[in-house]
N, C-alpha and C positions, 0 to 999 in steps of 0.2 A: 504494500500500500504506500504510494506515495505522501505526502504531506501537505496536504491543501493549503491553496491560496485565502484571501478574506475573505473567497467569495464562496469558498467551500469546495471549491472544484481542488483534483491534484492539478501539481504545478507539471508542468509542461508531460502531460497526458491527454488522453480522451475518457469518457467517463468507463473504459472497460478495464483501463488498469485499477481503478478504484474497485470495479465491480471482482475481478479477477485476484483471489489470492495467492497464487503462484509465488513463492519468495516467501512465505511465511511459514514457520516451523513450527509445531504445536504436539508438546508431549502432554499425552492425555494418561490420568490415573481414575479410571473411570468402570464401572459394575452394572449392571443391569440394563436400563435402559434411557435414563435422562441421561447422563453423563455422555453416553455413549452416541446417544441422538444428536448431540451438542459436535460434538468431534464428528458423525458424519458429514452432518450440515457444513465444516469448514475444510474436509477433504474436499469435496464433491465440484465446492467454490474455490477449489484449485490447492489450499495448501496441502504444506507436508505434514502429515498426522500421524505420530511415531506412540502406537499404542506401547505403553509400560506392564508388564503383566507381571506378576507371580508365577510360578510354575502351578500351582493351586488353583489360579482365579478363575480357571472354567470348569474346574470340578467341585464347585460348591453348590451342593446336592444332589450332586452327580458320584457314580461309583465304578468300578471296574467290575469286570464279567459281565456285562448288561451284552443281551441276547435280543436279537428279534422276536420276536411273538408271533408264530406263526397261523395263530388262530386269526388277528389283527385284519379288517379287510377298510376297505379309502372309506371314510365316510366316520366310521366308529371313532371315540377318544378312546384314547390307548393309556394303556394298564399305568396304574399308579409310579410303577419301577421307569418307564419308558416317558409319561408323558410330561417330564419337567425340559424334554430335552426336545423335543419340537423337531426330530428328526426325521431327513426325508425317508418317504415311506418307512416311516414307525421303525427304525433298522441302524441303533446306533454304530452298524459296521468297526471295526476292528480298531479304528481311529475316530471316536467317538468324540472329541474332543474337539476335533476340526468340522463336524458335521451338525455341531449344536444350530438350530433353525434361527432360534432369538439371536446369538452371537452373530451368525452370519448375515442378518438382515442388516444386525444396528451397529457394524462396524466394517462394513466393506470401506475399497479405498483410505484404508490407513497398513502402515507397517505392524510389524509386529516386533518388540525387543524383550524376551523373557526373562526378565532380569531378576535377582532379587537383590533389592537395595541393600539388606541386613548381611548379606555372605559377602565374602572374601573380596575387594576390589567391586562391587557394587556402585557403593556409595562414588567412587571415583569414575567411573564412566557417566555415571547421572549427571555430574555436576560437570562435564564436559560436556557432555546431550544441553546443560541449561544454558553455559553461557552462550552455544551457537542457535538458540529457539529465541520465540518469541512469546510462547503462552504457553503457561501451566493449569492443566484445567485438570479438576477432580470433583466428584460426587461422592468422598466418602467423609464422615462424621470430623466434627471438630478433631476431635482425640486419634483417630487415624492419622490426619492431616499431619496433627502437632511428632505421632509416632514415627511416621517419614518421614519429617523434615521437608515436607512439602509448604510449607507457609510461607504468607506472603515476606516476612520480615528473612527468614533463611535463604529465599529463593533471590531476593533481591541484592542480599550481601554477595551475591554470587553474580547476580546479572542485574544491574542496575539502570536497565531499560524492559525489565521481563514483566506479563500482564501474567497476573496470577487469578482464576477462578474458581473460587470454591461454590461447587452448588448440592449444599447440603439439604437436608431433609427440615430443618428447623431453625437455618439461620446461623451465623457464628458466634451469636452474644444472645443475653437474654435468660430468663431459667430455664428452658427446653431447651437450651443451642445444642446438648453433646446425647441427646437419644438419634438412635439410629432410627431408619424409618425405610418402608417399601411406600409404593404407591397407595394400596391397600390401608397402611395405618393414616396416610395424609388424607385419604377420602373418608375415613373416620373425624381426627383431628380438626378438620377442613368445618364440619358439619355439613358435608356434601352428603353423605350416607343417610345422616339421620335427614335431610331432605329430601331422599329418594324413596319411592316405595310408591303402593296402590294408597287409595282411601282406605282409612279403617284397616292399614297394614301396619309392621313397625319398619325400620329401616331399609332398605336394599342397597348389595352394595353393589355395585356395577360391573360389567362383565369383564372386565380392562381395567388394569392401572393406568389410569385416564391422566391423574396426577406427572405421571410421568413424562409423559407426552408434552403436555402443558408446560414445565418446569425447562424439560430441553431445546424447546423452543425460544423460549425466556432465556436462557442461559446463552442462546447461539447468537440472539440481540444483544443481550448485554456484552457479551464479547468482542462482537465487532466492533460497539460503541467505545468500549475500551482501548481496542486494538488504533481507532482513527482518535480520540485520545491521546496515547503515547505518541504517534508521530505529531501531534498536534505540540505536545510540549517535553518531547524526549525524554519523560523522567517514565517511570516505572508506575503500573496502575494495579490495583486489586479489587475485584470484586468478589462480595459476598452477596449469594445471592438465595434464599431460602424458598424452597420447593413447597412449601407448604402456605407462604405469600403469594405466590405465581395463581395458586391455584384459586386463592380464596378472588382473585380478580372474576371468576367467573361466577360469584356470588354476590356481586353486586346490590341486584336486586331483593335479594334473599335476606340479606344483611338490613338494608334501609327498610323493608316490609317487619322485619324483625324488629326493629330500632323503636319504629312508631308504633308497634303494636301491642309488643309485647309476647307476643308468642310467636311457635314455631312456625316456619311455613306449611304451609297443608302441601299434604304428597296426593300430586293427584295422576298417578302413574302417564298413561302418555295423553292424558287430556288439558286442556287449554283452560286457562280461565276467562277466557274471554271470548272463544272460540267456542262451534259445536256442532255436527259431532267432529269429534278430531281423536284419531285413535291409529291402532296398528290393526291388519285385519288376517283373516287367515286366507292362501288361497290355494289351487289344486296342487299335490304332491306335498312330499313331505318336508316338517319345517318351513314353509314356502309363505312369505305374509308380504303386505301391503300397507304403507302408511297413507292415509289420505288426511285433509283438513278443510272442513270449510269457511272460508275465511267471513262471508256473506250472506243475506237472504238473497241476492239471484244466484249463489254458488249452487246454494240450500236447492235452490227451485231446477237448475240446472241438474243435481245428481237424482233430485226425484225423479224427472223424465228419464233418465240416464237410465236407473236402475228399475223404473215399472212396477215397483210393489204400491197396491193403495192402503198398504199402512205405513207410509210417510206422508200423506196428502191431508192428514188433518191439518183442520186450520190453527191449531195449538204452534205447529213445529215450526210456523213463518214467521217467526221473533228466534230470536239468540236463547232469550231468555226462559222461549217454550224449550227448545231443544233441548238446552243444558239438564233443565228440570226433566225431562225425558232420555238421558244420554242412554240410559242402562236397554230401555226398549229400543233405543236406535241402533246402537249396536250391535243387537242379538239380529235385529231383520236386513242391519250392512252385512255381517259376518255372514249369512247364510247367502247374501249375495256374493259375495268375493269367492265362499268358499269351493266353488266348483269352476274356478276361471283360473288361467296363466295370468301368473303375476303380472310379466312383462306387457301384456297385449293388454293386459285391464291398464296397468298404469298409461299407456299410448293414450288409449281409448279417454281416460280421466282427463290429461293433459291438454288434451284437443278440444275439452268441452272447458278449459279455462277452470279448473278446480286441480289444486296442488297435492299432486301424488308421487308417489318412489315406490320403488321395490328397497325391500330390504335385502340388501345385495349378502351373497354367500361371497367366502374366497371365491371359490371355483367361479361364480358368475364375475365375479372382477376382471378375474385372469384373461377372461373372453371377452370384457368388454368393449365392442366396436370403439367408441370416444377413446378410453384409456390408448387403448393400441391405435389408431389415428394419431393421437398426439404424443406419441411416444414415451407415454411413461412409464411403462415397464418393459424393464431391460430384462436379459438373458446372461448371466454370469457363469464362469465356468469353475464353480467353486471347488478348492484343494479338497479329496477323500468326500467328494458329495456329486461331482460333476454338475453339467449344467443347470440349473435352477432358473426360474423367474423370480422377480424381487419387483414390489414397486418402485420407478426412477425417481427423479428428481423432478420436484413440482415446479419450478421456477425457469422460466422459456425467457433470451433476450437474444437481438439481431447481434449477430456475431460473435456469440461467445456460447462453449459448451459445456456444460457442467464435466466433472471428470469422473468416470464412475468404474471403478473395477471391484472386483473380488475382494471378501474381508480377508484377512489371512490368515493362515495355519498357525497356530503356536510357534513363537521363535521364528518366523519365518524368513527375519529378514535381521538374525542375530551377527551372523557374520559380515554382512553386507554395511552393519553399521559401524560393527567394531572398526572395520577396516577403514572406512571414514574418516575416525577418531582416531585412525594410527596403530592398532592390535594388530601383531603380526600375527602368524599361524599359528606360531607356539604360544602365547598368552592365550589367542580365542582356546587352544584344546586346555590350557590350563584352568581359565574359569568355567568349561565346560565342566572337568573334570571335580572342580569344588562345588558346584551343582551352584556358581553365581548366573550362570544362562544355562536354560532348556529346551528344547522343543517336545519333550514332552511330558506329563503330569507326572508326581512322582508314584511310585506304585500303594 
C-alpha cells in the first residue's frame, strides 16, 4: 500500500495499487474460523499470508485411527467420531489432517510454517518472520497472546512499524477480557440466542456460529484501516478488537426496543412484526422449503389469486392487522399450498407476481447455481490429500484486478521454503526438524 496524498489517493498510483495488497506480509496466529476468515480476506487481496501453526493446531478434537464409515451414504450427517472434520466424502483418508473441510475453506491462499515458538530456535525464526511483515493478527485469548509473546508492546520492540490485531472473543480489557469463547458462547453472551426462538419457545441457538462470521469481517476492516494508518504516519498500530462487540452491532434494534421497554424482545421465529403472512414454507421433496413475505395489501391480494384457495378471501385478511391476528390459519392453508410444488419454479412463479420469495438454498443447490457460476464465484481448487474441490470465491469483482485465490495448505507446507528465505541452510532446517521446532505432520 502506498501512502496517500491529502487527498486520500496513493501518491503516484492508480487507485489499484491501493486496492491490491501485493507487498504486504501478514503472519496470522489464528483457530477456527474468525481469525482465519480475517487472513483469507487479505490473501485473496493479494498479500503474503504466512499461517503460524503448532504441530497440534488441527488436531484439536480430532484423533488418529479415524476410519471411513462405510455405512455413510451423500446426504446423511456423519457419525459423531467423523463429523467434527467436515471431510470430503465422510473419508478422513490417511492424511486427515490436510483434508479437514472447515481448514481448507477458511484458509486457502496462505502459506503454511509449522513452527513451535516454545522449542528449540523457535522463538528466533519468529522474530525474523516479524521484522520483515507487516501484520500480526491473532484470535486467541488475552492470556494466549501474553503466553506467545505475540503482543502488541513485544511485537513492536521488534518491528517498530508492525500493525498488531488481536480479535478476541471479549475484548482485551474489561472483566471478561481473558475467557475464551467459540461463536456459540458469543451468540449466548451476545443475547442473540435468548432473542431467537418461536412464540411461547425458550431460546434457539442458531445453526452456525454466525458470530464468527460477523467478527472476521470486522477484523479484515479494521485491519486495513490500520494497515492505511501506518503508512499514513509510519509509526506502529494495534488493534483490539472484540468479537463479541462486532456482533452485538446487529442488535441494534433489539437493544433500543429493550432500553424503552423494559423487557425482552418477543421471538417471533420467522414472522414479521409488521409484516403478514411472512414465514418459511415447506415444498415437494425432502427438506425442501420456501421463504415468502408479504410486504402489502395488493401483495396480500396478488398471492390470493396466485394460490386459488377461498379460504384466504375473507374480508378479515385485507388489513395487516386481520392477517397477523390470523397468521397461524394462514399458514397451515400456504403450507399445504407450497407443499406439493418445486421450490424453485414456485419461487419464479412468486417473483413475477411482484411478492418477495427464495428458496432456501441446500449446498448442493448453491454449487449449481446458474448466477453463482455466471459470475464466477466459485472456484475449483486442487486441494493437497483431498484433490479437486469446489469452494465459494471471492465476492468482490473490480475492472482490472483479480482476487488471488489458490489452495489452503498442507501442514508445514511451505516450512522449508521459508526457512530458506531467512537464511537456514539444509543442515539447520533437518536440525529443527529433528527437535520437532517445524513439522509437517501432527505429533502421534
Amino acid at each position: 500500500m502506498s501512502r496517500p496524498d491529502d487527498t486520500g489517493s496513493p501518491v503516484g498510483s492508480d487507485w489499484r495499487a491501493a486496492f491490491d495488497l501485493d507487498g504486504v506480509r501478514v503472519l496470522e496466529f489464528t483457530v477456527a474460523w474468525a481469525g482465519p476468515m480475517a487472513g483469507r480476506w487479505l490473501g485473496e487481496f493479494g498479500a503474503d499470508v504466512i499461517k503460524i501453526e503448532h504441530p497440534t493446531s488441527r488436531g484439536l478434537a480430532m484423533g488418529s485411527g479415524m476410519t471411513a464409515d462405510p455405512n455413510w451414504q451423500r446426504g446423511q450427517l456423519p457419525g459423531p467420531a467423523l463429523r467434527n472434520g467436515i471431510f470430503p466424502d465422510n473419508d478422513p483418508g490417511e492424511h486427515w489432517w490436510n483434508r479437514l473441510g472447515h481448514f481448507n475453506k477458511m484458509n486457502r491462499t496462505k502459506r503454511s510454517l509449522c513452527l513451535d515458538l516454545k522449542a528449540p530456535g523457535g522463538r528466533e525464526i519468529f522474530e525474523e518472520l516479524v521484522r520483515r511483515s507487516d501484520v500480526v493478527l491473532n484470535n486467541y485469548s488475552p492470556r494466549g497472546v501474553l503466553s506467545l509473546g505475540i503482543d502488541h508492546e513485544s511485537l513492536r520492540a521488534i518491528n517498530p512499524r508492525i500493525v498488531t490485531v488481536d480479535l478476541s472473543g471479549f475484548g482485551a480489557t474489561g472483566p471478561e477480557y481473558d475467557q475464551v469463547s467459540w461463536g456459540p458462547i458469543l451468540e449466548g453472551a451476545s443475547g442473540m440466542a435468548h432473542a431467537t426462538g418461536y412464540a411461547g419457545s425458550g431460546p434457539f441457538k442458531q445453526g452456525l456460529a454466525f458470530p464468527d462470521a460477523v467478527g472476521g469481517l470486522h477484523g479484515t476492516v479494521a485491519l486495513l484501516a490500520a494497515l492505511w494508518e501506518r503508512d499514513v504516519t509510519g509509526e506502529a498500530v494495534h488493534v483490539d478488537a472484540s468479537q463479541l462487540e462486532t456482533y452485538l452491532q446487529f442488535a441494534g434494534d433489539l437493544c433500543l426496543t429493550t432500553s424503552l421497554t423494559g423487557a425482552p424482545p418477543a421471538r417471533r421465529g420467522n414472522r414479521a412484526e409488521d409484516l403478514a403472512p411472512q414465514g418459511v414454507y415447506p415444498c415437494r421433496g425432502e427438506d425442501r422449503w420456501l421463504a415468502l413475505s408479504v410486504p402489502d395489501d395488493a401483495a396480500w391480494a396478488r398471492l390470493v389469486e396466485l394460490v386459488g384457495d377461498p379460504a384466504l378471501t375473507a374480508a378479515g385478511y385485507r388489513s395487516v392487522e386481520g392477517r397477523r391476528a390470523a397468521h397461524d390459519q394462514l399458514d397451515t392453508v400456504l403450507a399445504a399450498w407450497t407443499a406439493g410444488q418445486d421450490a424453485h419454479e414456485l419461487m419464479a412463479r412468486l417473483q413475477d407476481a411482484a411478492i418477495p420469495a427464495g428458496v432456501a438454498m441446500s449446498n448442493e443447490d448453491l454449487i449449481g447455481d446458474p448466477h453463482l457460476i455466471e459470475r464466477e464465484f466459485l472456484v475449483t481448487v486442487d486441494q493437497t490429500d483431498a484433490g479437486p474441490l469446489t469452494f465459494p470465491g471471492f465476492p468482490v469483482h473490480a475492472d482490472g484486478w483479480q482476487p488471488t485465490v489458490r489452495a489452503a495448505p498442507a501442514l508445514g507446507q511451505h516450512n522449508e521454503e521459508i526457512l530458506r528465505w531467512l537464511g537456514y541452510d539444509e543442515g539447520a532446517i533437518a536440525a529443527l526438524r529433528a527437535s520437532g521446532t517445524i513439522a509437517d505432520v501432527p505429533p502421534a
